[in-house]
C-alpha angles and dihedrals in degrees: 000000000000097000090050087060102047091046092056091041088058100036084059092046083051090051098039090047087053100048094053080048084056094048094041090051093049098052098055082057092123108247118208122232093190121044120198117208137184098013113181131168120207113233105249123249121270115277090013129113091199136074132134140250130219135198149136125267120201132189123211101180139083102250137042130287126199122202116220114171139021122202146188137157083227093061126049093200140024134179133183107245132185121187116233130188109234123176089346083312130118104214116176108236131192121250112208085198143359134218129220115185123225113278091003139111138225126204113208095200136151113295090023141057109336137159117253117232116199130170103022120192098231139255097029126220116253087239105049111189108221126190125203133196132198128200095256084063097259125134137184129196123214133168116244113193128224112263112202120234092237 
């Protein structure tokens, strides 16, 4: 009857232990603080090795997050861009950095903040993997997808 006894205490202890590994293991499943949606990148325009991609940008958490470097195998460079209007002209000019407030969202669209994309490696792929870096170290990867110029 001992030995009953013993077997179950230490099949629950085997169960128990297995189940803590299962919640340990979830919850270093990295969570994401910014989510990026709708990438898309424009197809760049015939004979160029340049073009921009847009998406939106939302954060989840309860404190800013600034975005500090975009990066992809496709592209050999990519800089963050926003469009001001100087002297009735719209000149494109380089971010070092962009902010995206707590529990808000940006929109990187035409006409507006955008990422650079410079030194493509042509022709691009219909499904472009993108990764994206903030300043706390942490980076996320998304898919943008090729939007034709017609």
């Amino acid at each position: 009857m001992r030995k009953l006894f013993y077997t179950l205490v230490l099949c629950m202890c085997a169960q128990i232990s297995t189940a803590d590994a299962g919640n340990t293991a979830h919850a270093e499943t990295p969570v994401h603080d910014v989510i990026a949606e709708g990438a898309y990148v424009r197809e760049p325009i015939p004979g160029r090795y340049m073009s921009a991609a847009f998406l939106t940008l939302k954060n989840n958490s309860a404190q800013d997050k600034t975005l500090v470097k975009a990066e992809a195998d496709w592209a050999g460079l990519i800089e963050i861009h926003t469009h001001l209007h100087e002297d009735g002209v719209m000149r494109m000019r380089q971010l070092n950095e962009l902010r995206i407030p707590a529990g808000e969202s940006v929109t990187l669209q035409p006409g507006g903040l955008h990422l650079m994309l410079f030194k493509l490696d042509l022709p691009l792929e219909n499904s472009l993997p993108l990764s994206l870096c903030f300043s706390d170290g942490q980076c996320i990867k998304t898919e943008a997808t090729l939007k034709s110029l017609k």
